[in-house]
C-alpha positions in Angstrom: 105.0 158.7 162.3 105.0 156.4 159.1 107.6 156.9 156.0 106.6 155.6 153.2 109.8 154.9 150.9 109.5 154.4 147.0 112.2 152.0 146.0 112.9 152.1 142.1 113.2 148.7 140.2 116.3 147.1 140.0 117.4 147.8 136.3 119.6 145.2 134.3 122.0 145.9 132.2 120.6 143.7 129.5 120.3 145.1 126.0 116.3 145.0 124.9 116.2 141.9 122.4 115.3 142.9 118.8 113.5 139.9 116.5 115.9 139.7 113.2 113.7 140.5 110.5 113.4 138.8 107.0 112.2 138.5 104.0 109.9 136.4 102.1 111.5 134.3 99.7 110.0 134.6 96.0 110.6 131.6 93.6 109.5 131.6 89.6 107.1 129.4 88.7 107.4 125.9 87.7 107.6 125.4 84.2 106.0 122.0 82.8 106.9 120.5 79.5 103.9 119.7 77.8 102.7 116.3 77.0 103.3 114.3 73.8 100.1 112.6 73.9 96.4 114.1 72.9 94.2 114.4 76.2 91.7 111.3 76.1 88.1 112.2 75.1 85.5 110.7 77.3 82.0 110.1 75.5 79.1 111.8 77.3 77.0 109.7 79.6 73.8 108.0 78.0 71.2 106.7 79.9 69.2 103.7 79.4 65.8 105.1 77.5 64.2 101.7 78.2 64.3 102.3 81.9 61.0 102.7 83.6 62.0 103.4 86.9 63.7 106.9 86.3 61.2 109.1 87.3 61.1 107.8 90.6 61.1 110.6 93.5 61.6 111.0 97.2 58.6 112.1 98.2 58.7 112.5 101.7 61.9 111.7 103.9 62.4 112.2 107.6 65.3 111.0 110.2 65.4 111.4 114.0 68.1 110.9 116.6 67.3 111.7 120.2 70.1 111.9 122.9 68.9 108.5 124.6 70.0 106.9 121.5 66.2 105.8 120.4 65.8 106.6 116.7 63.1 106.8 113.7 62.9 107.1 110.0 61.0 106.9 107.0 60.3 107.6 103.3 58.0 107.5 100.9 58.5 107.7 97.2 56.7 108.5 94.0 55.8 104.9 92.9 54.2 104.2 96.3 57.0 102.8 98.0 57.5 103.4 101.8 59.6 102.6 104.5 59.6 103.2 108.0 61.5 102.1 111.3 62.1 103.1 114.2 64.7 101.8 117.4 65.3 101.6 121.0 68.1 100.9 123.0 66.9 98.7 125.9 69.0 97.1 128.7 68.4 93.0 128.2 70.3 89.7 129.2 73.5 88.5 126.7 77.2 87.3 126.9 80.0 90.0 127.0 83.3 89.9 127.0 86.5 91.5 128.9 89.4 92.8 127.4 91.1 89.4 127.9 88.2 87.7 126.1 86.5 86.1 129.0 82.9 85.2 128.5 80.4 86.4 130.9 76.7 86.9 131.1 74.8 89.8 132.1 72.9 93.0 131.5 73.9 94.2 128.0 72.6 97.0 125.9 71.3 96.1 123.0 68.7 98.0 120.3 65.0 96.9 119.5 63.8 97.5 116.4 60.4 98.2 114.6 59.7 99.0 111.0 57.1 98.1 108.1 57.6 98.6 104.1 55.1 98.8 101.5 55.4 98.4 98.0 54.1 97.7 94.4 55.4 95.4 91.9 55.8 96.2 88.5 52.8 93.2 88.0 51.0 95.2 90.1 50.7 93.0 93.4 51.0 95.1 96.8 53.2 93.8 99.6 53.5 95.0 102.8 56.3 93.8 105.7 56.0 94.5 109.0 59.0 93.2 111.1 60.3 93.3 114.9 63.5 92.5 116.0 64.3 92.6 119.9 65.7 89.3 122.6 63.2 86.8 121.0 64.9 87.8 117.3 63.8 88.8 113.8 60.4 88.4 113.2 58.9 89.6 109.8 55.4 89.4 108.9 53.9 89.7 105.7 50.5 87.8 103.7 53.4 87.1 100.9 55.9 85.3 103.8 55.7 81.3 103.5 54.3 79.9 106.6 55.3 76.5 108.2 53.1 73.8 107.8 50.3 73.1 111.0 50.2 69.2 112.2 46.8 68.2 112.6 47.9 64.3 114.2 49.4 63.5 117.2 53.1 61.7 116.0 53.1 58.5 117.4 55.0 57.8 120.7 58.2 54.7 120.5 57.1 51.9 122.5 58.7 51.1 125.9 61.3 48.9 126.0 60.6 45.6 128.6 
């Protein structure tokens, strides 16, 4: 046959701990002398009348990031003017460094960009940019871009020394 025994806790003889209470302090208010000097008086802001540009909108905007850290944006305004780009991160060739400085080189993450803008002068002439810029560099392209003259001729050769 089983007994099952109830055993009370063991009770200290510790007195319950009781927080102090307080109250909140209350303080006047700061009085400040006032000043001997008259306040300044600021003129209102005037714009430029003469400036043609100032009813120039956004028209369109829009910005992209995506979680593989490729991006895109544009906009386009009132007076014509867009923009748009876009980027990729891509894993290419290039020199890193440690945390001691040592030069090495490797695979690197870099970004590749893409992008065009169009626009109107005040004249009236329309230019438009297209540019890329990945391992082989910046490369803009554009009808209004100076180009590098072409050799026709074959440059002579030095003789050979006897």
């Amino acid at each position: 046959m089983f007994m099952l025994l109830a055993a009370a806790a063991p009770s200290s003889n510790k007195p319950e701990y009781k927080a102090p209470s307080y109250t909140t302090p209350s303080y006047p208010a700061p009085k400040y002398p006032t000043p001997g000097y008259p306040a300044p008086a600021y003129p209102t802001p005037s714009y430029n009348k003469d400036n043609k540009y100032a009813d120039i909108t956004i028209t369109s905007q829009s910005d992209e990031r995506n979680l593989d850290g490729s991006s895109q944006w544009s906009y386009a305004q009132s007076d014509y003017t867009t923009r748009e780009e876009s980027q990729v991160q891509k894993k290419m060739q290039g020199v890193t460094y440690d945390s001691y400085g040592k030069e090495s080189y490797g695979e690197v993450l870099g970004n590749t960009n893409k992008g065009s803008s169009y626009w109107v002068v005040p004249e009236g002439q329309k230019f438009t940019l297209t540019w890329a810029a990945d391992e082989a560099g910046f490369q803009p392209k554009g009808d209004h871009l100076p180009v590098a003259p072409v050799h026709k001729y074959e440059l002579p050769v030095a003789p050979a020394l006897p």
